[in-house]
C-alpha positions in Angstrom: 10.8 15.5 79.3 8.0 13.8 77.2 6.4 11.0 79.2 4.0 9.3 77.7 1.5 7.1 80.8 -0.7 3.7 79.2 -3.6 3.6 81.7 -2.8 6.9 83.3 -6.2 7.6 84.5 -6.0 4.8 87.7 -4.9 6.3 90.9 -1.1 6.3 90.1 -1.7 7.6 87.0 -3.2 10.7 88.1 -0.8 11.1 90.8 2.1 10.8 88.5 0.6 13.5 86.1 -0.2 16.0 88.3 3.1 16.1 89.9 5.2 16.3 86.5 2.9 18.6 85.0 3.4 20.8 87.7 7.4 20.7 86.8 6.3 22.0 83.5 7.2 18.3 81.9 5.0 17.3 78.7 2.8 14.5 80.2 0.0 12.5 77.2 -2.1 9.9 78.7 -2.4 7.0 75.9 -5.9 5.2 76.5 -9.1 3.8 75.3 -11.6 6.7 73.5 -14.2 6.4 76.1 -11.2 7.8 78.6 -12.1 11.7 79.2 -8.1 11.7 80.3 -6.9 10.0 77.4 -5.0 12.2 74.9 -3.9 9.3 72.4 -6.4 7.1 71.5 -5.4 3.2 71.3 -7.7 -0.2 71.1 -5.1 -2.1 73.5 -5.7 -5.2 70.7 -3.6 -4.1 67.5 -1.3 -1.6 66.3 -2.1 1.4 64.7 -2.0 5.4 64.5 -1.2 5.6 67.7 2.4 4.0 67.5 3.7 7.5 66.4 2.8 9.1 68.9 5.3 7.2 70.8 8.3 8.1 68.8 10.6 10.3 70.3 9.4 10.1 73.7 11.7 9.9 77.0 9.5 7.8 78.8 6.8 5.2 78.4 5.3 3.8 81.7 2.8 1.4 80.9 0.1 1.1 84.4 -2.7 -0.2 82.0 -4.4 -3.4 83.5 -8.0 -4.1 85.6 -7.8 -4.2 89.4 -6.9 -6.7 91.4 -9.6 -6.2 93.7 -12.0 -8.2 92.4 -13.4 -12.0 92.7 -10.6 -14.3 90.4 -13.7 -15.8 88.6 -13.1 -17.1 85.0 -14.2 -13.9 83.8 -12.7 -11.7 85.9 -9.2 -13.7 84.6 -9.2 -13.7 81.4 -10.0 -9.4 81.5 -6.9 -9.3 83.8 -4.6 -11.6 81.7 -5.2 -10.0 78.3 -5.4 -6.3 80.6 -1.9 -6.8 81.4 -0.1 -9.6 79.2 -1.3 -8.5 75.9 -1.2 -5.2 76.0 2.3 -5.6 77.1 3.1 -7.7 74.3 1.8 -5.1 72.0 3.5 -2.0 73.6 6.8 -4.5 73.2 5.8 -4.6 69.3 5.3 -1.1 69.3 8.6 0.2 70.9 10.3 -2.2 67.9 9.0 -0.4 65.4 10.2 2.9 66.1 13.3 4.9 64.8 13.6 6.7 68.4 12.0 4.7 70.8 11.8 6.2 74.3 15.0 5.9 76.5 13.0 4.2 79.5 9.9 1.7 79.8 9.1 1.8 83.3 6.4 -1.6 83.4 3.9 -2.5 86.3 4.5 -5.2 88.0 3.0 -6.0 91.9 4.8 -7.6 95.2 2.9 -10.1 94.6 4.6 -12.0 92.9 6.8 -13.1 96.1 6.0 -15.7 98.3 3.8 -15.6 101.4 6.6 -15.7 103.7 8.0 -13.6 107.0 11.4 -13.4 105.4 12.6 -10.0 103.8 11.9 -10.3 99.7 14.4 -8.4 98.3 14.8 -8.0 94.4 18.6 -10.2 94.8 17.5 -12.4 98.1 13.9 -14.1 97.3 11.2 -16.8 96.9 9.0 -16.6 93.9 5.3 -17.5 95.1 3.7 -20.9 94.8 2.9 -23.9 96.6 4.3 -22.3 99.5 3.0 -24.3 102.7 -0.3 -22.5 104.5 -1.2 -20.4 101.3 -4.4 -20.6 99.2 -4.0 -22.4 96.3 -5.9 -19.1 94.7 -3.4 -17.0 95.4 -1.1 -19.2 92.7 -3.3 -17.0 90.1 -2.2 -13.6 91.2 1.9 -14.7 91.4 1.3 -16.1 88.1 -0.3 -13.3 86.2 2.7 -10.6 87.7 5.4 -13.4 86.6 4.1 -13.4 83.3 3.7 -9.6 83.1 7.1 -9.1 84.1 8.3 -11.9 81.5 6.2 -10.1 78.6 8.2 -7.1 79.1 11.5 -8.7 79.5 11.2 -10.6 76.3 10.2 -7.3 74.0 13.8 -7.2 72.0 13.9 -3.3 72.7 17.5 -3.0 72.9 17.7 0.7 73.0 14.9 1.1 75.9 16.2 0.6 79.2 13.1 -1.6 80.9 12.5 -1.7 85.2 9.6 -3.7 86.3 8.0 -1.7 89.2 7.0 -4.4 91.6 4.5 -2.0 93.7 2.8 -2.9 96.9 -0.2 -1.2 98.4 0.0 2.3 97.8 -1.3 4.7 101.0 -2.9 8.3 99.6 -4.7 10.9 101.1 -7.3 10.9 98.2 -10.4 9.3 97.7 -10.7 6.2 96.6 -8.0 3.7 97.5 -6.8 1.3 99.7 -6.2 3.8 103.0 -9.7 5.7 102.8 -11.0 1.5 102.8 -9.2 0.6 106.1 -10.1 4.0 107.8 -14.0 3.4 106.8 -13.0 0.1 108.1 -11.7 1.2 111.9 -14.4 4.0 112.2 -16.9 1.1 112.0 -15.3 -0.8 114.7 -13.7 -3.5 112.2 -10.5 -2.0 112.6 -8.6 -4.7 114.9 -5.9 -7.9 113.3 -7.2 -9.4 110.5 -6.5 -13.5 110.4 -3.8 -14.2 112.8 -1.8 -10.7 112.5 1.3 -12.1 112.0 1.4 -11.6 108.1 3.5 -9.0 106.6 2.1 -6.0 105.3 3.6 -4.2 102.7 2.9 -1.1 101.8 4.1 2.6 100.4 3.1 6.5 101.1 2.3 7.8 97.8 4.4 10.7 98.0 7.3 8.2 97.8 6.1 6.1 95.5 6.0 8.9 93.0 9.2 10.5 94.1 10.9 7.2 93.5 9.5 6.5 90.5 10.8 10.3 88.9 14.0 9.1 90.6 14.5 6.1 88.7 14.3 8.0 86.0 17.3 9.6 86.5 18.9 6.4 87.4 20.8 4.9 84.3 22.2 2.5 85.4 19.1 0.7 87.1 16.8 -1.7 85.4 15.2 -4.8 86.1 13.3 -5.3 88.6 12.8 -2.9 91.7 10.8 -2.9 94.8 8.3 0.0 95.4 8.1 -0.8 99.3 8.2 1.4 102.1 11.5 0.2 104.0 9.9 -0.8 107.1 7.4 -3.1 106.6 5.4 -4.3 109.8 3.1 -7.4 110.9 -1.1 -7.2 110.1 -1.2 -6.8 114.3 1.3 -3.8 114.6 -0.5 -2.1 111.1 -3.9 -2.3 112.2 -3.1 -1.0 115.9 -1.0 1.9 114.4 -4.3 2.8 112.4 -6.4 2.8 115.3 -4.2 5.0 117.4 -3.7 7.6 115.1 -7.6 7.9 114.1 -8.4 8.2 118.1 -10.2 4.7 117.9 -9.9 2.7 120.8 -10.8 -0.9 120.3 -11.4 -2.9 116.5 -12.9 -5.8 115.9 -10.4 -8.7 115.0 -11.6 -10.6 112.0 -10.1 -14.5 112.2 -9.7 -15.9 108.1 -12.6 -18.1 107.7 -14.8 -14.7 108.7 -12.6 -12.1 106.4 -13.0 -15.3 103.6 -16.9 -14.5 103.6 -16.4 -10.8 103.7 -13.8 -10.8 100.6 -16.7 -12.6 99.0 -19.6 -10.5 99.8 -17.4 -7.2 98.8 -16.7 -9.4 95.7 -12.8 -9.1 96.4 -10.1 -11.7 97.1 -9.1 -12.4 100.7 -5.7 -12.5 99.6 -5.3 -9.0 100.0 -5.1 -8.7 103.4 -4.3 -12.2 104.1 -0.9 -13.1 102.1 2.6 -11.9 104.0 4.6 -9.7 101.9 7.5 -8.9 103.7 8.6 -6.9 101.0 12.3 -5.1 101.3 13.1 -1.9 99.3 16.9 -2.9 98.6 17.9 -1.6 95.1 16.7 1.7 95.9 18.1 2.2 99.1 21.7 0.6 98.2 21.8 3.3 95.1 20.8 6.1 97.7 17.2 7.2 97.4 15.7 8.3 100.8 12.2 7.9 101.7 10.3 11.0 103.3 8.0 8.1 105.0 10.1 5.3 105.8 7.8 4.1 108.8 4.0 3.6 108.9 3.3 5.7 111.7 5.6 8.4 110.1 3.8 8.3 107.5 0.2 7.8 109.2 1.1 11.7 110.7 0.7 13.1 107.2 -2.0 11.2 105.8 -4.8 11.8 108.8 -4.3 15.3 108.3 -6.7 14.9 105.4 -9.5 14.1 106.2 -11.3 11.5 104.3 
């Protein structure tokens, strides 16, 4: 196959590339020209050369878009609204004007976009977030931005590209860099007990799976719209953080109540929101059409990833 990946030098990205290149598929990462990993060159703001290089292609998968892990000041906004809606809206544009577009635009999207809720959010069973009852009125901003992501893609009139939105939560890798080397700097410094009152929903997702089920979708034709990148058991803040613990060998972790983890999103210059909101997040689409996860539990998958050491 020829997959092109918009953005593919984030974590996902890289993950996705290694493991196709190793199956001897042809893998060309379409990014800015101050990217060392970019192999087609593109402005994100207008049209141009680089269009071409999309024709013929099987796959597009467009991760481009600035973190989420940041403060939500105006700024900081309007670089992830134009990060992710615009450049969107051009990819849409670009997929029109081709004689072979690819067969499959698999879009970012983020579980975000469900409501802060205990109840299992399953792509056919769900509430949309906002103006739910005890959640910030900042979190409105994050639900918003992945509603009008999703809706970017949907409207593209790309009639011969099948489209999925890949509503992802957090993803849990052995590598450097994201979110699980964060929480086990985070127990190892004694601050790994419940954050707020432990009874919100974590979701979350081993990368191994995550990739595997992305490649699966692939293969998939009949699937599109939206589907939940979610490990199949998600678990309670209390019941995550515990699980951590035990299988670093730490003992005891400081519990951090909101107000206090409110500050500290601040002084790391990151939302609270993060760790805060309950996503109860249900993979249903993939598990009805059969695909199994090699880490369906987070202490299964917990046993593979302290092996590394990081």
């Amino acid at each position: 196959m020829r997959i092109v990946i918009v953005g593919g030098s984030g974590q996902i990205g890289r993950l996705l590339t290694s493991y196709w290149r190793n199956q001897g598929h042809s893998i060309q990462i379409m990014g800015r020209s101050t990217s060392k990993l970019a192999t087609i060159s593109w402005d994100a703001v207008q049209l141009g050369p680089w269009v071409e290089q999309l024709e013929a292609s099987d796959v597009l998968i467009n991760l481009t878009g600035k973190s989420v892990n940041c403060r939500y000041t105006a700024a900081n906004r309007r670089e992830l609204w134009h990060s992710r809606i615009e450049t969107t809206r051009l990819l849409g544009q670009a997929i029109q004007q081709l004689s072979k577009p690819p067969r499959l635009w698999l879009q970012a999207s983020g579980s975000a976009i469900y409501a802060h809720s205990s109840e299992p959010q399953t792509e056919a069973q769900h509430t949309i977030g906002g103006n739910e009852r005890h959640a910030s009125a900042r979190w409105q901003f994050n639900v918003d931005l992945v509603k009008a992501w999703e809706n970017e893609a949907i409207a593209a009139k790309t009639p011969q590209t099948r489209k999925i939105m890949l509503r992802t939560s957090m993803m849990m890798s052995d590598d450097r860099g994201g979110v699980f080397e964060m929480l086990c700097r985070l127990a190892r410094c004694g601050l790994g007990g419940t954050i707020g009152n432990g009874q919100q929903y974590v979701a979350w997702i081993h990368s191994r799976d995550l990739v595997h089920a992305i490649a699966w979708l692939i293969e998939q034709p009949e699937l599109e719209g939206p589907i939940n990148l979610s490990a199949p058991q998600p678990l309670p803040n209390q019941q995550f953080m515990r699980h951590l613990r035990q299988a670093l060998g730490i003992r005891f972790g400081v519990s951090i109540p909101s107000p206090l983890m409110q500050i500290g999103a601040w002084m790391l210059r990151t939302e609270a929101e993060l760790v805060l909101k309950s996503r109860n997040v249900m993979p249903q689409r993939l598990l009805e059409h059969g695909f199994c996860f090699e880490y369906p539990s987070w202490p299964e998958a917990l046993a593979n990833l302290v092996k590394s050491p990081i």
